[in-house]
Structures are given as C-alpha cells and as structure tokens.
N, C-alpha and C positions, 0 to 999 in steps of 0.2 A: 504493500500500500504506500510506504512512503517514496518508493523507486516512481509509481505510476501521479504519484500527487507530487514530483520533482519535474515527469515528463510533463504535466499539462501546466506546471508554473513556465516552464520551458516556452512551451509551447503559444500561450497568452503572450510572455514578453516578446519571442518572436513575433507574433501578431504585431502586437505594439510600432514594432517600426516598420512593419508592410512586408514579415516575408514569411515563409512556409518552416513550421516548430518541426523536433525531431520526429512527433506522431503523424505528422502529415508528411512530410520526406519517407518516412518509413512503409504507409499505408500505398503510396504511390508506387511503389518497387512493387506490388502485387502483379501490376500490367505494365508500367512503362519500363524502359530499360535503367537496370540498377546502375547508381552510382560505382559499388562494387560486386562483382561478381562472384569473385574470389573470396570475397569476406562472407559471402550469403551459403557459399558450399563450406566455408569453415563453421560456419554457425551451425550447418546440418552435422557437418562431423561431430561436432562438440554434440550434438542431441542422439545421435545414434549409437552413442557410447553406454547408453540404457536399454539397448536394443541386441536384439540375439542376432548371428552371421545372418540367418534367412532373412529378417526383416532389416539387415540393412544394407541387403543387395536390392531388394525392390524396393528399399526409399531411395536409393543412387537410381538406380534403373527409371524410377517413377520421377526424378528429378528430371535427369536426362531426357527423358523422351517428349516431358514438358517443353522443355529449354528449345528441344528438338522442333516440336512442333509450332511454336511460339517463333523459330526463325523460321523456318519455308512458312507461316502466314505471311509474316512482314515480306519477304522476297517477293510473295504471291504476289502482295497491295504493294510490291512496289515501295516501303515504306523504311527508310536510311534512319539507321541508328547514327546522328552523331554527335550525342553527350551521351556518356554511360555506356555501360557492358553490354553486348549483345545476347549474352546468359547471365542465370542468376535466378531469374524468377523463377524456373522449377523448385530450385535449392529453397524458396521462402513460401511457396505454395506446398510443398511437401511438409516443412515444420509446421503452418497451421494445420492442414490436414492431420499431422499428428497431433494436436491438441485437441479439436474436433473428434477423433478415436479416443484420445483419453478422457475425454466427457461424456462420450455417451457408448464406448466400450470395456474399459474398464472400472476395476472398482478396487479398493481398500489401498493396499500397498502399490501395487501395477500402478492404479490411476496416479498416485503421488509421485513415483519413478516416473513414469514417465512425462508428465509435467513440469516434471523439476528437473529434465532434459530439454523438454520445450522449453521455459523460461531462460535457460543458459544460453540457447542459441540466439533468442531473441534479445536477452538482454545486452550479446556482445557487438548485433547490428543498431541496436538501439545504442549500447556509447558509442560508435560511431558518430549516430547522427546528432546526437546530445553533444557533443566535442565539436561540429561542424557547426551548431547553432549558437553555441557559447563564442565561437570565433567570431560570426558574423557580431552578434552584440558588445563584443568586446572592440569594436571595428568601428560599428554606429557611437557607442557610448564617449570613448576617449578620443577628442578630437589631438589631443598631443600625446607624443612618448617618448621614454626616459632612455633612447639608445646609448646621446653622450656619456648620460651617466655608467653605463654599463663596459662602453668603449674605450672608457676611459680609465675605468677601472681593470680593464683587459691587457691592462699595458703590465701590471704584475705579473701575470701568465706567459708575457711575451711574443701579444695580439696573436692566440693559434687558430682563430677563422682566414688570417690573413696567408700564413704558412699552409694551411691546410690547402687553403679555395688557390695557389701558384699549384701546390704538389698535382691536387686533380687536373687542374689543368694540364699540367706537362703529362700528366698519363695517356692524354685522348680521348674520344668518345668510347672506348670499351669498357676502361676503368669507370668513366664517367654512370653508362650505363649500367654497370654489377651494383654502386653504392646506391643509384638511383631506384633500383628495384629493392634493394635490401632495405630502404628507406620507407617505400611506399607499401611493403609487403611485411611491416614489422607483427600486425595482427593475425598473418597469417602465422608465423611463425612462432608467434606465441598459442598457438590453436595446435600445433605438432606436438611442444611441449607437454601442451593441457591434455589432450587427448593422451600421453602415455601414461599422466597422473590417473588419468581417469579410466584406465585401462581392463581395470576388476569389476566396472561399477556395476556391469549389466550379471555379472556373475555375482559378487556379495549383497547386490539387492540395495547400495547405498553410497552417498556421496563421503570423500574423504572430508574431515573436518577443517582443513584447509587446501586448496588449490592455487596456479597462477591465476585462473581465469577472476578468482576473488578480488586480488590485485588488480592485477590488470585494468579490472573495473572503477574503484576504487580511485584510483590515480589519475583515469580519464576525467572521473566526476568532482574530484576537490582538485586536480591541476589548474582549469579555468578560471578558476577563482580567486588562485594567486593573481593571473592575467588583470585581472580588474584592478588590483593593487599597485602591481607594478608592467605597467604596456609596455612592449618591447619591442619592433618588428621583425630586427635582425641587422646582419651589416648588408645582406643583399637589395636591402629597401633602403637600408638608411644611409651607407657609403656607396654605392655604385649606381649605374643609368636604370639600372630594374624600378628603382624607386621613381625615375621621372623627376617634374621639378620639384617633388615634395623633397626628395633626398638631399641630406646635409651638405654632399660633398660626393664628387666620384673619384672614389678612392680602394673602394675593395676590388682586387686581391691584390693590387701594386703595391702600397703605400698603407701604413696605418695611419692614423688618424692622429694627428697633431694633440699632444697633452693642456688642457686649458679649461678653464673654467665650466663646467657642465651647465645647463641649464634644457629644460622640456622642449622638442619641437614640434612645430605644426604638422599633422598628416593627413592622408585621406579618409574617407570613411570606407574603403572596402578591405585593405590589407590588413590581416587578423594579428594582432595580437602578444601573440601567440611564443615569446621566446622565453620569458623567464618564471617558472626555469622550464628547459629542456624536458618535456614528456617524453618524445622519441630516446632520449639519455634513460628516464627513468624505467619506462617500458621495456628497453633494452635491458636495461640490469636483474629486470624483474624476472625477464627470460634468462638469463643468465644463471641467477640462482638455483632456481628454481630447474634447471638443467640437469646440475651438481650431481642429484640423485638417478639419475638416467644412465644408460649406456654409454660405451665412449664415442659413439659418434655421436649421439645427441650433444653431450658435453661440448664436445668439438664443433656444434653447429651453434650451440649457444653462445660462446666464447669469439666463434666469425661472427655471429650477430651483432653482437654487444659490440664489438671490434669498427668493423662494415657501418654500423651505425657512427657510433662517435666518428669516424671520418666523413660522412654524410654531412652530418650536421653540420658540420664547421666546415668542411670541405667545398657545399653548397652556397656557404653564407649564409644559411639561414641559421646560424644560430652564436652567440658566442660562447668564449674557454667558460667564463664566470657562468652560462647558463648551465653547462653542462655536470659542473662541480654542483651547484643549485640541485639539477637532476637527479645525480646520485645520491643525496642526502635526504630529498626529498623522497625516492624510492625505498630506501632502507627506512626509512620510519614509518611510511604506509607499511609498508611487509614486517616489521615490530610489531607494529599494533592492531596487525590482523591475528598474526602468528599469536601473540598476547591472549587476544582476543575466545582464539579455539581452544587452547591449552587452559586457559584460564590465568586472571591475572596475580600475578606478583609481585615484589617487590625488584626482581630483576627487569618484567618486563617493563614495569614503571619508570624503572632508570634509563633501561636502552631506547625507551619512544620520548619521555623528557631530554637526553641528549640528544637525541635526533633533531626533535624541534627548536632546543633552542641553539643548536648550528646552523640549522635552516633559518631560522628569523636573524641569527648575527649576519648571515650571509648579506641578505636584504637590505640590510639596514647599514650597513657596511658599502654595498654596490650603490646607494642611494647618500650616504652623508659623508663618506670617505674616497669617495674614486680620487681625488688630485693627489691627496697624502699616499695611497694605495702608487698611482703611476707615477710618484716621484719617487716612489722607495721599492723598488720592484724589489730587490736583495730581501725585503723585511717581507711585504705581502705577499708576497708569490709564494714564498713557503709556507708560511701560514697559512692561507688559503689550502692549500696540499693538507697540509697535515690536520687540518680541520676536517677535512674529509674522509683522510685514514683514519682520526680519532672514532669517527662515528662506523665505518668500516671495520675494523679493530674490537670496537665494542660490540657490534652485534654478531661478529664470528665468534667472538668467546662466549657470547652467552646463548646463541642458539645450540654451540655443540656442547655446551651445560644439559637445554634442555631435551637433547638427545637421549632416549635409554641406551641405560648401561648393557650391553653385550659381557656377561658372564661365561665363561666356558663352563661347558656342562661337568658336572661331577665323575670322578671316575671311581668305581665300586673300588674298594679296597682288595687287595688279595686276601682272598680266605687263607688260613695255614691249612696244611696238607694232614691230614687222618694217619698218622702212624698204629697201623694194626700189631698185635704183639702176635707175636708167632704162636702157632697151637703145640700144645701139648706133646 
C-alpha cells in the first residue's frame, strides 16, 4: 500500500506540470512499444523464478509469440516503431496474465507465491518509470544547479570525469560502445544476479529474507531525492557543447575547469538532475556485492560490472569523481539497513547504517560549503575523501562477516578402545 500510494503521489505531481506519472508510462507499454524491452523480459525472469520448468517454458513461449504476433501486425498496418522496443509487450502481458491466474486460480500458499513473483517483476519496471518521472520533476523544479560546486570540488580527486571522458575517447567507438551498453543495461544485470539469489524459490515455496532486487529498489526510490537537494547535471551539460548555451564553459574532456569561487547556474528545464550522487555507482556496487556469494563467473561478471560502470560514468561525462564516492556510501548504507532490517536490528547494525549516513551527509555538505578549500589542498582532501569511503567500506565488511554463521566442523566420534577377550580355559 505504501509503494502504490508513492506511485499515485508520483503520478499527481507529474500531472502537475503536464506530463505522463510512472502508472500511466507503465499502463501504456501494455500496447505501444516499450520504452524497454529488455527490462520487461527481466521483470518476467525475476516472476518465473516461483514457477516450475513447465510453466516457465510456456510463459517464455507465450511471451514470445505475443511479441511475435504484435510485430507482423505493425508490419501488416504498415506501422514504424520509432521511440521504444519493438518487443516487450509479450514479457508485460504474460506477468499480468499471471496475476489474473493467481486471482482466480489459485489459493492459500500458491496464490501468495505466486503474487509475490508478480509484484517483483512489476515493481522493478515500475522503479524504472518512478526514477524516469522523479528526473523529469527534478528538471521542471530546479531552474539552477550546483555543478561548480561539485567541479570544483573534483579538483581533490584530480578532475577523473576529465581523464576518464580523453581515455574513452582515444579507445574508439568499440570501447565507447561495450561501456555504453554496460551502462544502459545495468538493471538487466542486476536481474542475472537476483534470479540466482532467487534460485530455490519455486522449490522451498518462499522468498529469501533478503535479496539484491530489495536494494536495488530501495536506492532507485530515496536516490531522487537526494536530486532535489542537491541538482547536479554532470560535466557533459555543464562543461562541454552537449549543454548548449546553458553550459558554463566548453571545456570537458580537454581542460578542467578553472579553481574559483563557486556559485548556482542557470539551466534548462529538460536535463535531469540526476548526478549526485551517482545511482549507476551505487547500483553497481549493489550488484557487486551481492555477487560475492555466487559462482566464479558471476563474481567475475559482477566485478566487470561495477568496473565497466564507474568508467561509464565518468568516462561519458555524465557524472563526476565526488559523485561516485557519494554513490558508494550511499549504496552500503541502503544495503546496512536492509540487511539490519531482515536479521533484525542491533547494536552493530545501528552503528554500520549511523556511519554510513553520516559520511554521506559530511560528503554533501563538504561538496556544497568547502569545494575552494577542498581544490586548493588537493594533498589534504583527496585522501580524505578516499578514506572516508574505505572507512565506511571497512566497517560494513567487518560487521557483515560478524553476522555470518559460524561454520563448525562436524564432531568426530571418539575411538572406542578395543575389547581384549581373555583366553579360554
């Protein structure tokens, strides 16, 4: 109830300024072409993971042959996809249809399994679109934002949006194209992970008491909201020609940005928001973690993610070094206080989710009333900054592999002594 009365607050404010909330974005992928395609068939993975082999070769096959029939109509009519996926809608017509079965087919435990497979799939296209509409309103609301401030502050770290966005470049469009996908495809990535977490469900009959997908979510829905505090656009809006005349200065990836007094700039109302801190950093990490426990290629695919990402981010320009540190800190304490959360809380986890946050608010407030002291003493902040963020690294590995059970080796029977018979008579 509180997810559905968040969508329709959503939903209302987008109204507000003339544009479509995430339950109408979402209701519309039933027939027009989805925004993602790829995201609507991980949302059916993530639901079919409550589902037996049989039934989740005919929800693939019944996805597909929708998707299927849905493109030779349009071919029929003549009718060009060109905003959004050309598939998709099977994958989101199949998860209702499963809700619809678990409403008036099954009952007791079934009906709850399998609903609470629908709900996951749907809730992870729904923060999609709930992170798409908090962009646009973060867009409409703040006519100025505080990139000097962060730019400027970037100068401790040794500006690595600017090193990053030269190194992509000299790589080519191939390099360009690997991060570009690893970028855009971060939630599929984390649905590979979630699905191996979620791997027993359809056989134990129930959900683990924590997952990535928890996360994942989580950090979608209180990331934007940093956004509203502190607006950021990036150095590819705000130092270089992408931004137009709103940008400060064209300067990204040659040149950093001149050290000087910070002060808000004017922007437009469509470029979101959207950098501090770094979600794509913190989603990465969450995949990453949460990997740990997996095979060694997963592990291995975790580790290129998390990797592939942070070079994106900065490598793009969209984002900078300070948001990324942001990210990371901001990711381990959502994942504390979920983790908290299931275990039940303690006095550790009290301590590991209170450090978490209050490195994420010094960060803040630091990138906001100290950037010139920060980029005149790089020697002093740049490490600090580092080590602010291994502290809170640091803390939540020691105390998560606390609350790991203890692995005992099994007991081994003692040798009996041997029966010495006395010899007969």
């Amino acid at each position: 109830m509180v997810t559905l009365g968040f969508l329709i607050a959503l939903e209302i404010a987008a109204r507000h300024y003339g544009l479509p909330g995430p339950i109408t974005n979402q209701a519309k992928e039933v027939i027009f072409p989805p925004k993602s395609g790829f995201l609507l068939y991980a949302g059916m993975a993530l639901m079919m993971v409550v589902l037996t082999w049989r039934q989740r070769c005919i929800a693939l096959g019944a996805a597909l042959g929708i998707d299927l029939v849905i493109l030779v109509g349009r071919w029929a009519l003549d009718i060009k996809v060109t905003e959004g996926h050309p598939f998709g809608n099977g994958a989101l017509l199949v998860v209702l249809g499963c809700a619809v079965i678990a409403v008036t087919r099954r009952t007791g435990q079934e009906r709850a399994l399998l609903l609470k497979g629908v709900g996951l799939a749907l809730l992870l296209v729904a923060g999609r679109k709930t992170g798409d509409t908090w962009l646009l309103i973060t867009s409409k609301t703040h006519p100025t934002v505080l990139d000097p401030y962060v730019a400027t502050a970037d100068h401790a770290l040794g500006n690595p949006s600017w090193l990053a966005g030269q190194i992509v470049r000299a790589s080519g469009p191939v390099g360009a194209h690997i991060l570009d996908y690893v970028y855009v495809q971060l939630a599929v990535a984390a649905v590979v992970v979630a699905v191996y977490q979620l791997r027993n469900v359809a056989v134990e009959r129930r959900f683990p008491s924590h997952h990535l997908v928890r996360t994942f979510l989580v950090v979608g829905l209180l990331g934007p909201a940093i956004y509203m505090i502190f607006p950021v656009v990036g150095p590819v809006f705000a130092y270089s020609a992408e931004g137009g005349h709103w940008a400060a200065a064209n300067l990204w990836p040659d040149t950093p940005p001149p050290i000087s007094n910070p002060h808000p700039i004017p922007f437009d109302e469509i470029t979101p928001r959207n950098c501090m801190p770094s979600l794509h950093t913190a989603w990465a990490t969450t995949i990453f973690i949460h990997s740990r426990k997996g095979p060694r290629i997963l592990r291995y695919a975790g580790a290129f993610w998390l990797t592939a990402t942070l070079g994106a981010t900065l490598g793009f320009g969209y984002h900078y070094g300070a948001d990324l540190i942001a990210g990371a800190v901001f990711a381990l304490t959502i994942e504390a206080a979920l983790r908290s959360l299931a275990r039940g809380w303690d006095r550790s986890g009290t301590r590991l989710v209170a450090h978490g946050a209050t490195v994420f608010v010094a960060l803040l407030l630091s990138y906001r009333y100290l950037p010139t002291q920060m980029a005149a003493h790089p020697w002093l902040f740049g490490p600090l900054l580092i080590l602010a963020m291994a502290s809170v690294i640091h803390h939540y590995i020691r105390t998560t592999r606390q609350w790991e059970p203890a692995v005992t080796p099994a007991r081994q029977p003692e040798p009996q002594p041997e029966l010495v018979r006395a010899p007969l008579p």
